[in-house]
C-alpha positions as CSV (number, residue, x, y, z in Angstrom):
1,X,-100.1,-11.0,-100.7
2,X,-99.4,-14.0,-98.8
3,X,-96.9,-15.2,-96.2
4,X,-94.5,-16.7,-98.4
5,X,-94.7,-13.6,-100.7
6,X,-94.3,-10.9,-98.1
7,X,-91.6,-12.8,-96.9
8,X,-89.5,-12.9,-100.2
9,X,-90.5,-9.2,-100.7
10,X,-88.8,-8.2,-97.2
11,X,-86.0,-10.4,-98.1
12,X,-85.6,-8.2,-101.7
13,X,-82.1,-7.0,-101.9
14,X,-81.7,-3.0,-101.3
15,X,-80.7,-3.1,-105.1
16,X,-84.0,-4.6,-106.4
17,X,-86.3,-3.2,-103.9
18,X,-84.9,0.2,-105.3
19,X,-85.6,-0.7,-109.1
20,X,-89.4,-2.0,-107.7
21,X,-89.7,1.3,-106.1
22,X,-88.5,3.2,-109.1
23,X,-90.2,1.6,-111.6
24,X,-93.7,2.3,-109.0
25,X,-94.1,-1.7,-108.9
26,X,-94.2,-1.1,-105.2
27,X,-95.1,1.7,-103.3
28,X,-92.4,3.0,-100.2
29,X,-95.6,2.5,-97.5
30,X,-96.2,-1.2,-98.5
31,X,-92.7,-2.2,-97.9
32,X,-92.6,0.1,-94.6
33,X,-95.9,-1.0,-93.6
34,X,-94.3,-4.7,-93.9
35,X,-91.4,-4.1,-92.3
36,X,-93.1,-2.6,-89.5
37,X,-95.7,-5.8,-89.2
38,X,-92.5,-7.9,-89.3
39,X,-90.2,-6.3,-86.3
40,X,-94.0,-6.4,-84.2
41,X,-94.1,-9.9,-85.1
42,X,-90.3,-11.1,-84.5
43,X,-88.8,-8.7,-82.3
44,X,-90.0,-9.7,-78.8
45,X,-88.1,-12.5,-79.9
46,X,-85.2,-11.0,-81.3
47,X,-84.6,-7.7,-79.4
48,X,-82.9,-6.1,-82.5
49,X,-84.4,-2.4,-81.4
50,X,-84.4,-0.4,-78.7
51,X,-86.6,2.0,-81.1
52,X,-89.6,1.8,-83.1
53,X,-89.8,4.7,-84.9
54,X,-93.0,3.7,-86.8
55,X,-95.0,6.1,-87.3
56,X,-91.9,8.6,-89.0
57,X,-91.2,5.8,-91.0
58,X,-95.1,5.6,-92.5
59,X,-94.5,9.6,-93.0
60,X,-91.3,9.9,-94.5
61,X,-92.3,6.9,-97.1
62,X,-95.2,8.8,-97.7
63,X,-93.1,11.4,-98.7
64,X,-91.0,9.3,-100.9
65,X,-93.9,7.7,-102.7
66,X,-95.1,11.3,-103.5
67,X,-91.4,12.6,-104.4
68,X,-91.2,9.1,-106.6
69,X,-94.6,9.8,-108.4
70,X,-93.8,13.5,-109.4
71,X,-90.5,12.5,-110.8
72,X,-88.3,13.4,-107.8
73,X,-86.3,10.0,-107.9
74,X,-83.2,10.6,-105.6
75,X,-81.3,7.3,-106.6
76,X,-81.2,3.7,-105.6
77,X,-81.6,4.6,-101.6
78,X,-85.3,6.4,-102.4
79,X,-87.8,4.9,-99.9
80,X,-85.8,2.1,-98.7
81,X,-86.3,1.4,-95.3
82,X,-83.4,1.0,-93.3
83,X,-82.2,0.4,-89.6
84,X,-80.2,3.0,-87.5
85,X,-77.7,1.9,-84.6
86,X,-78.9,3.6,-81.3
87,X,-75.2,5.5,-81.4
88,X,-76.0,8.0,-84.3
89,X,-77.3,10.9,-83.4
90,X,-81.0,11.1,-84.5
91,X,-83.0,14.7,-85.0
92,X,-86.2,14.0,-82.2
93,X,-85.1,10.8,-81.8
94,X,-83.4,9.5,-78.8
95,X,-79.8,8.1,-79.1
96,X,-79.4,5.9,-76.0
97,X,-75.9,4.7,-77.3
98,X,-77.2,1.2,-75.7
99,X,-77.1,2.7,-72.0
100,X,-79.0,4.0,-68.9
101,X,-77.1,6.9,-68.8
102,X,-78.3,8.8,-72.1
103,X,-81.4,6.8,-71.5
104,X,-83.4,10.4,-72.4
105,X,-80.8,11.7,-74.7
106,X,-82.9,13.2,-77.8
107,X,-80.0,15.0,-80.5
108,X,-81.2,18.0,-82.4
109,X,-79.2,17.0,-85.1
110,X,-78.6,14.0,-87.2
111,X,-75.0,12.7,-87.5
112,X,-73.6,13.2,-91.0
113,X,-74.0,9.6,-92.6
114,X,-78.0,9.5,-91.3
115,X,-78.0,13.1,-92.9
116,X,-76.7,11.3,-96.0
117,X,-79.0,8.6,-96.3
118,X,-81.7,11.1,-95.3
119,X,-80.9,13.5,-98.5
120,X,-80.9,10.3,-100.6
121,X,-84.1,9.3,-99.8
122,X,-83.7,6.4,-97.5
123,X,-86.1,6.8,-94.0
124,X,-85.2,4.8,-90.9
125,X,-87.6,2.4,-89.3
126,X,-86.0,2.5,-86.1
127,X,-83.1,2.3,-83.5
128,X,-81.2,-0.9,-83.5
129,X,-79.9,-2.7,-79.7
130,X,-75.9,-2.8,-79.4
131,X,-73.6,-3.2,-76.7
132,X,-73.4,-0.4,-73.8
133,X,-71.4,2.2,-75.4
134,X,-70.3,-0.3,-77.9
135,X,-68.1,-1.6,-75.5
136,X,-68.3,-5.1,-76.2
137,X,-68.7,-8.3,-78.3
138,X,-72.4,-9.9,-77.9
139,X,-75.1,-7.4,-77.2
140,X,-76.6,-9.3,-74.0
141,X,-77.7,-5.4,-73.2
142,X,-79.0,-5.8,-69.6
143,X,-81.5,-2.1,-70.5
144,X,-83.2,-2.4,-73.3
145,X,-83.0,-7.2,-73.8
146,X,-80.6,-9.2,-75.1
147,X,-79.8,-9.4,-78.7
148,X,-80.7,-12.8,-80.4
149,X,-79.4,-14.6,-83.2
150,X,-82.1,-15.3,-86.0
151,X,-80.0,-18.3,-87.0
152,X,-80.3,-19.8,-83.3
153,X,-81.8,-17.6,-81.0
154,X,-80.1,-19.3,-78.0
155,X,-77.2,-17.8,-79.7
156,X,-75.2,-14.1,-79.3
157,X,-75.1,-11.8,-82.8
158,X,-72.0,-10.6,-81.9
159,X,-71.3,-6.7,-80.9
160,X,-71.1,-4.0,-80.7
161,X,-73.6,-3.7,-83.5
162,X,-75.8,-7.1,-83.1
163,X,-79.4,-5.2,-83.3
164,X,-78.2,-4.2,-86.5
165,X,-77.1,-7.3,-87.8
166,X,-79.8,-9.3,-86.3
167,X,-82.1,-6.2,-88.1
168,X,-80.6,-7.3,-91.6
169,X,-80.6,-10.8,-91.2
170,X,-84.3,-11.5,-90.3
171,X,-85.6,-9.1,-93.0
172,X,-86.7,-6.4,-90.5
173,X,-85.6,-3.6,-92.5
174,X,-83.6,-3.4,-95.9
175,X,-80.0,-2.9,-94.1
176,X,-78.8,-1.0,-91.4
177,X,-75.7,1.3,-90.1
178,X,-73.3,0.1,-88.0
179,X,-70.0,1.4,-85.8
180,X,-66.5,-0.6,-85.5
181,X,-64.2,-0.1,-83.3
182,X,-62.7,-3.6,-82.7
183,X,-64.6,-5.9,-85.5
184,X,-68.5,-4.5,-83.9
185,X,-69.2,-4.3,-88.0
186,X,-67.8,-7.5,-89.7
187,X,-68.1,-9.9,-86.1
188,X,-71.8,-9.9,-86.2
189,X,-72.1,-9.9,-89.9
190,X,-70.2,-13.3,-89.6
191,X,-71.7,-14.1,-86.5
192,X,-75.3,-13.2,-88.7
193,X,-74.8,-14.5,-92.0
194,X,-74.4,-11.2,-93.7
195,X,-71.9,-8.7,-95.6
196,X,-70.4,-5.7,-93.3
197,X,-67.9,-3.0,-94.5
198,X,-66.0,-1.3,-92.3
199,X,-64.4,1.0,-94.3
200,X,-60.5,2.9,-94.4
201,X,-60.6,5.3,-91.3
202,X,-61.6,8.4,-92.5
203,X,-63.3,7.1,-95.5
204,X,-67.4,7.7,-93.6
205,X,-67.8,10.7,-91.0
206,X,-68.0,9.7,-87.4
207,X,-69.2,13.6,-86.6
208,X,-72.6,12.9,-84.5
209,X,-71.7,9.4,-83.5
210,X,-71.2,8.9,-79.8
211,X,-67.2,7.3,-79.4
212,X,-65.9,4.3,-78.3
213,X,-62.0,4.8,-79.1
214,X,-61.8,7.9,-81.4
215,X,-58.4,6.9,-83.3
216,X,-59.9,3.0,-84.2
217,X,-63.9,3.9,-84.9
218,X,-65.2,3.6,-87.9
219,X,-68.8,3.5,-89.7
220,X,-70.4,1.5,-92.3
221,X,-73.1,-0.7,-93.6
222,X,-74.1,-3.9,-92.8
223,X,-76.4,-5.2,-95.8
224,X,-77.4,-8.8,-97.1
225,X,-75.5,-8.6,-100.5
226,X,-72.3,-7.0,-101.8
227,X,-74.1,-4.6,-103.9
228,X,-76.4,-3.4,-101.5
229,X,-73.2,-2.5,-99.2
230,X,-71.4,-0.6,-101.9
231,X,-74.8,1.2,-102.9
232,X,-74.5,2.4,-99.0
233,X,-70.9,3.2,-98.7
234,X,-71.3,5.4,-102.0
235,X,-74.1,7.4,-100.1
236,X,-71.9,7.9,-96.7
237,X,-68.7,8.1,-98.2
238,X,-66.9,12.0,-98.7
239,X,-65.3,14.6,-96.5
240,X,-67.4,16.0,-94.0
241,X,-65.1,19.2,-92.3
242,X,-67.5,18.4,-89.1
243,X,-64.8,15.2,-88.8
244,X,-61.7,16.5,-87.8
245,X,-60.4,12.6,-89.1
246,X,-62.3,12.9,-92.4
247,X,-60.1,12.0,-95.4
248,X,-60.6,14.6,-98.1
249,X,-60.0,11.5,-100.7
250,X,-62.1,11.1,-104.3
251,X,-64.7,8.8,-103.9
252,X,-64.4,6.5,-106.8
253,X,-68.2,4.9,-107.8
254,X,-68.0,1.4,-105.7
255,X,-70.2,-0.5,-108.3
256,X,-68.2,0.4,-111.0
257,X,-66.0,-3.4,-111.6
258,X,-67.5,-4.7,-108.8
259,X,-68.6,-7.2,-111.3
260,X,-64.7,-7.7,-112.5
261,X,-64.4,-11.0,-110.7
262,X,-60.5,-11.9,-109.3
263,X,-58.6,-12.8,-112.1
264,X,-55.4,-11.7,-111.9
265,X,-55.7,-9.8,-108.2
266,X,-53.1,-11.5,-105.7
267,X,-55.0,-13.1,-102.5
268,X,-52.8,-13.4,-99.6
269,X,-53.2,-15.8,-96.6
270,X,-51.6,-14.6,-93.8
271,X,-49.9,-17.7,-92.1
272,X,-49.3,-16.3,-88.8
273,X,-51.6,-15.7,-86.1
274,X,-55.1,-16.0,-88.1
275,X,-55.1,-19.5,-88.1
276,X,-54.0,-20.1,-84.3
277,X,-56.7,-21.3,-82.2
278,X,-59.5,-21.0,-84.8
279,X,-63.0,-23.7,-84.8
280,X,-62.2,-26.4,-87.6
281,X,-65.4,-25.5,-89.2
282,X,-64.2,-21.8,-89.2
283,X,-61.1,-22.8,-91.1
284,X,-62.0,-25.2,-92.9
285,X,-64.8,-22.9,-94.9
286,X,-62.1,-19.9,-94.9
287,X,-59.6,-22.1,-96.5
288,X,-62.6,-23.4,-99.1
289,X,-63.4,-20.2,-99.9
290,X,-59.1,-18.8,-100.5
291,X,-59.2,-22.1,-103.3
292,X,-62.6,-21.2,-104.9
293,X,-61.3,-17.7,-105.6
294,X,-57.8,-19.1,-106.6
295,X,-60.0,-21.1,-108.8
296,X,-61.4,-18.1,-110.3
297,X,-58.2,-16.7,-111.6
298,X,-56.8,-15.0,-107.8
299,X,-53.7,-16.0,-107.5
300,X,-53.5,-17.5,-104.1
301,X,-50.0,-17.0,-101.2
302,X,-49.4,-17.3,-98.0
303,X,-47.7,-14.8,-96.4
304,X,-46.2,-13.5,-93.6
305,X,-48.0,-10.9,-91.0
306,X,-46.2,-11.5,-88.1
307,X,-46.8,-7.9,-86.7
308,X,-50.5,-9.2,-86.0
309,X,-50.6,-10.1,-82.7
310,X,-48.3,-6.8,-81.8
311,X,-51.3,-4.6,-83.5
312,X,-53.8,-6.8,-81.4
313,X,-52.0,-5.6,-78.5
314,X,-51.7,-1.9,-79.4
315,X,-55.0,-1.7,-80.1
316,X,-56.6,-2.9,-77.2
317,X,-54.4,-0.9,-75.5
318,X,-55.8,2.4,-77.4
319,X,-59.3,1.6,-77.0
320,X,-58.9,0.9,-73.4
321,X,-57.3,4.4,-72.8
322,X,-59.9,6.8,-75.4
323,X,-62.6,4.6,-74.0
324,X,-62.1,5.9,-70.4
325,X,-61.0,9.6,-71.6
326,X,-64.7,9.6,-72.9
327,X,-66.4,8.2,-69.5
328,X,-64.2,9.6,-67.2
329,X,-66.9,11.9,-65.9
330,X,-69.6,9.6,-65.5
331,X,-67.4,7.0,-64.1
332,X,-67.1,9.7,-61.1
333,X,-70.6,11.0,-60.9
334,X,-72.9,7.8,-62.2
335,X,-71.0,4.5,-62.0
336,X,-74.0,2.3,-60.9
337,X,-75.8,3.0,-64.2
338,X,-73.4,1.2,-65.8
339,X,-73.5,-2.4,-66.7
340,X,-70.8,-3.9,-64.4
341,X,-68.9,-5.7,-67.3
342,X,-68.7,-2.4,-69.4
343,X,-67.9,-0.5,-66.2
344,X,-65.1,-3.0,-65.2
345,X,-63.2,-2.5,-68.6
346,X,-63.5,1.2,-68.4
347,X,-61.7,0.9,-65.5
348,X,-58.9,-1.4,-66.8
349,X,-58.5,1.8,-68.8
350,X,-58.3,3.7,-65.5
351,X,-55.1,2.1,-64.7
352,X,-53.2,2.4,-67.9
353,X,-50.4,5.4,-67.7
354,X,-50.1,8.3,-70.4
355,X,-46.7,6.4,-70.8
356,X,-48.3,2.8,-72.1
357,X,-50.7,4.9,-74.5
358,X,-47.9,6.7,-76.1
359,X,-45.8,3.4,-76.8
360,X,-49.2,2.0,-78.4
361,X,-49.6,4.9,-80.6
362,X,-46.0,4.4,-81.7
363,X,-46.5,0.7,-82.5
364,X,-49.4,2.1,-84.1
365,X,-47.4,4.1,-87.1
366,X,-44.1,1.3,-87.7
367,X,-46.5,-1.3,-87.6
368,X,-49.2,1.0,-90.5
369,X,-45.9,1.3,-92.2
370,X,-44.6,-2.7,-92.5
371,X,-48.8,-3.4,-93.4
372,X,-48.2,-0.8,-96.0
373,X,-44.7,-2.3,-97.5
374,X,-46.7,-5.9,-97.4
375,X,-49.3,-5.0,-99.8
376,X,-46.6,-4.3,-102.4
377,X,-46.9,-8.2,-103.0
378,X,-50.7,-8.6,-102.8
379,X,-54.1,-6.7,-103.5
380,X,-56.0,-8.4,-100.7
381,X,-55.8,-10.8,-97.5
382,X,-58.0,-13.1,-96.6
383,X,-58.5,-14.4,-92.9
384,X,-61.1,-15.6,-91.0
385,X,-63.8,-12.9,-89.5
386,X,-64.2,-14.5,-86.0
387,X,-62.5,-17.2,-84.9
388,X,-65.9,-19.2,-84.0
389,X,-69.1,-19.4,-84.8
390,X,-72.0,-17.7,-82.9
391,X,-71.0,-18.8,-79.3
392,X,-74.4,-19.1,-76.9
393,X,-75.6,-16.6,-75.0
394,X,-74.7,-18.3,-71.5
395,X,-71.4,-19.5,-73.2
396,X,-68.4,-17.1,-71.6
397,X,-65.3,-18.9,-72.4
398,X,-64.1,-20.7,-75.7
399,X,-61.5,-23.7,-74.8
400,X,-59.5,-24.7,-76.8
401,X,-57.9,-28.2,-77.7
402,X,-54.5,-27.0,-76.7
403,X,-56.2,-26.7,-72.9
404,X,-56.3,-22.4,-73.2
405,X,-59.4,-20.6,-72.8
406,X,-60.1,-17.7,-74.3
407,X,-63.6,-15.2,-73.2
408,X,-66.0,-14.9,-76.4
409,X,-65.1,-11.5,-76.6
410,X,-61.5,-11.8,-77.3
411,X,-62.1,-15.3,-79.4
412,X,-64.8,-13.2,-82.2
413,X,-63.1,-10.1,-82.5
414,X,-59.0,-11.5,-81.9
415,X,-58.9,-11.5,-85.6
416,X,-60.9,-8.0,-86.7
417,X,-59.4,-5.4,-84.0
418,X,-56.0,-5.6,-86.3
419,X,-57.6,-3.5,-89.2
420,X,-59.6,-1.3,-86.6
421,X,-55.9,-0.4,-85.4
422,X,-54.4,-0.1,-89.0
423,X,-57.0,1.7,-90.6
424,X,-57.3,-0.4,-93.2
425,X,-60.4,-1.5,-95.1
426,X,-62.4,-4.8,-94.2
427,X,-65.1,-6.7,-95.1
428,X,-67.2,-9.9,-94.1
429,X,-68.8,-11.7,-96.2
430,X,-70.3,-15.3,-95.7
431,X,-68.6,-18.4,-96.7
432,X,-69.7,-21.2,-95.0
433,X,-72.1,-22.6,-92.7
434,X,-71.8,-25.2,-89.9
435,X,-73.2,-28.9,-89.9
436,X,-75.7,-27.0,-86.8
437,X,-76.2,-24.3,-89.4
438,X,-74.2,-21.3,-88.5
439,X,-73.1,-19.0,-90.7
440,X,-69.1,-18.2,-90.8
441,X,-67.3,-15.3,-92.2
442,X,-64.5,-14.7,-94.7
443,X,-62.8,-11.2,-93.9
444,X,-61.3,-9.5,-96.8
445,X,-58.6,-6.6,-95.9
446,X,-57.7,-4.1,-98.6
447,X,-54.9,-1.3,-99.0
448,X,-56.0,2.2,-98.0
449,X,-59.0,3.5,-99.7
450,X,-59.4,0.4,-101.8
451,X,-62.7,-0.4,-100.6
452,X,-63.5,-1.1,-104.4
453,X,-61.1,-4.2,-104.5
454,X,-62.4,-5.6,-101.9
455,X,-65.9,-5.5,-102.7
456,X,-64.6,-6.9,-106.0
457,X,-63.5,-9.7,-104.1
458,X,-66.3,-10.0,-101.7
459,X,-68.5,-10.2,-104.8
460,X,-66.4,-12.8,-107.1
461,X,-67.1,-15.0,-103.7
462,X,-70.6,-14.3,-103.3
463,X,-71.7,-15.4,-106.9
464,X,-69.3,-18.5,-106.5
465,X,-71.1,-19.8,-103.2
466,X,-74.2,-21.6,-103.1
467,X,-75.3,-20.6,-100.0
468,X,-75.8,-17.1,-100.7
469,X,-79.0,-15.8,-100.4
470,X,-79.7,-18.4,-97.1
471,X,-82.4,-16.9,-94.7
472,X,-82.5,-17.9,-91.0
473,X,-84.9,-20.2,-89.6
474,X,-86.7,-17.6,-87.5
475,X,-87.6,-14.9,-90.2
């Protein structure tokens, strides 16, 4: 094949590279075998990984081509490469969680969602590059090279998960697993051009995933198309007793209606605190995309969410607080192996009292409650995903017209941590570029457990937009 060709073919969506692979129009070692060839050629560039894991890749597709051939077909997943972040615990494999400290950490286990796609045939080509310990917004990782943007590498994509998303977007793998705590999903999917789900809280096992803030972490995928993300949430998504969070909920089949489009759901638009301080481009696209699904039958109100910037406020307070329960130890014995900016906020979380994290996890449950009541009047909200575009990699503060500035890690995930601290399920999903060629993000919040909405939504918007499908210049 040539260039152009082995390009579109790593660019396949998870859904038709599935069908190819079922159907034994293409064989499970070709696409790892190009896969592979592209993270060789485009990662020095990118620093997406932190893992190659090429040779089990070539094995386990080996395996899959043989299982495929004797009539062993799994499902959709069988043989599609995919991309791990370096926080799941991985069987042989070492789980650095982005740091110097579990630099030679090798699991002897897999965590329950890489079990999953494991046992439906998906194989992993490697570990992707994140944040330290997830504990940030743009995954400059000072260990293992900084992140890159494929749309500009000059630029950040985002955090904590940005080896994922930067994975995804340049067609090194099929899609990739992320973590959220504070928007480390849906930030770099905006921030990359893609679709990330984090899903309800308990919704995916966190069992075998190294913590950031226990009470606000969450796991999901991070895909190129809407489908592709509800074929990996139905893989990962279930009970798992391991989880003492797990929900035991039914998991309803995501791609059932996906296809229902938006007439007659009610879109809300919050009008408080989503739409202060945001880039004109940012809401200019988020406000193009509310009309073009109002246009398509959603019936389209602002309301009110004034509890927004309270929930902000709690949960920052909550991930300060679990995120230095967790280091506590290492902060005594090995604090130079930290990255000073990671160690700095773990010790913000130092000087909290038991006190202010007991008055957070109060606001927490009245403030679950009024979100709750608020969805009576609508099925989904809209808001933006990040308040800016991908901000540069030596770019530290946002100002703003108004004279404020804000750090980049508060101005890209001011507007996701809210749902980290509810619990409630999100989604990014493109919806615009800049005139420079950015992507931006739509973020689409559903009720508890009603991941299948908003997919719905996410898709009704997808099909609608013409730049869906856009690749980025350095893939």
């Amino acid at each position: 094949m040539g260039q152009a060709a082995d390009r579109d073919l790593a660019y396949l969506s998870i859904e038709a590279l599935g069908e190819r692979l079922r159907r034994r129009e293409l064989s499970p070692v070709e696409i790892t075998r190009l896969y592979l060839d592209r993270i060789a050629a485009l990662d020095p560039t990118l620093h997406a990984f932190i893992t190659v894991t090429g040779a089990q890749a070539l094995a386990d597709a080996a395996t899959a081509e043989r299982e495929i051939a004797a009539d062993q077909y799994r499902g959709p997943l069988h043989g599609v490469p995919l991309a791990i972040k370096d926080l799941f615990y991985t069987a042989g494999v070492r789980t650095t969680a982005g740091s110097r400290i579990l630099a030679d950490f090798v699991p002897t286990e897999d965590a329950t969602v890489v079990a999953r796609l494991r046992a439906a045939g998906a194989l992993s080509v490697g570990k992707t590059n994140m944040e330290e310990f997830a504990y940030g917004a743009t995954s400059l990782n000072p260990h293992y090279g900084e992140c890159r943007n494929p749309w500009d590498p000059e630029r950040i994509a985002g955090g904590s998960s940005g080896g994922s998303a930067a994975a995804v977007a340049a067609a090194l793998c099929a899609g990739a697993l992320g973590s959220d705590s504070g928007g480390s999903i849906r930030q770099p999917a905006a921030l990359c051009g893609l679709v990330g789900l984090k899903p309800t809280y308990g919704r995916v096992s966190k069992h075998g995933v190294v913590p950031l803030s226990w009470s606000q972490d969450h796991v999901g995928p991070m895909t190129r198309t809407v489908r592709d993300a509800a074929l990996l949430l139905q893989a990962l998504a279930g009970h798992d007793p391991r989880d003492p969070a797990s929900s035991a909920a039914p998991v309803p089949a995501y791609l059932d209606g996906i296809e229902a489009g938006v007439a007659g759901l009610r879109l809300g638009l919050p009008r408080d605190f989503f739409f202060e301080r945001v880039d004109p481009a940012t809401e200019a696209a988020v406000r193009g995309a509310a009309a073009t699904l109002a246009g398509l039958g959603g019936r389209l109100d602002d309301v009110p969410l004034p509890q927004a910037a309270a929930a902000f406020a709690a949960g920052a307070a909550i991930l300060f607080a679990e995120a230095t329960s967790y280091h506590e130890r290492w902060l005594r014995t090995r604090p130079g192996d930290y990255d000073p900016a990671v160690r700095a906020r773990l010790e913000v979380g130092s000087a909290l009292l038991a006190t202010d994290y007991l008055k957070a996890q109060r606001a927490r449950r009245l403030l679950v409650e009024q979100t709750v009541r608020l969805f009576d009047g609508v099925d989904v909200l809209l808001t933006p995903t990040a308040a800016v575009p991908a901000p540069r990699r030596d770019e530290h503060l946002i100002r703003w017209p108004d004279g404020t500035e804000e750090d980049v890690r508060g101005a890209t995930l001011r507007f996701t941590r809210v749902f980290n601290l509810l619990g409630f399920p999100a989604v990014s999903v493109p919806c615009g570029m800049t005139t420079s060629g950015l992507p931006l993000g739509l973020q689409i919040v559903g009720r508890p457990f009603a991941e299948a909405t908003v997919l719905r939504v996410a898709r009704a918007l997808e099909l609608a937009q013409p730049w869906a499908g856009r690749r980025p210049p350095l893939s």
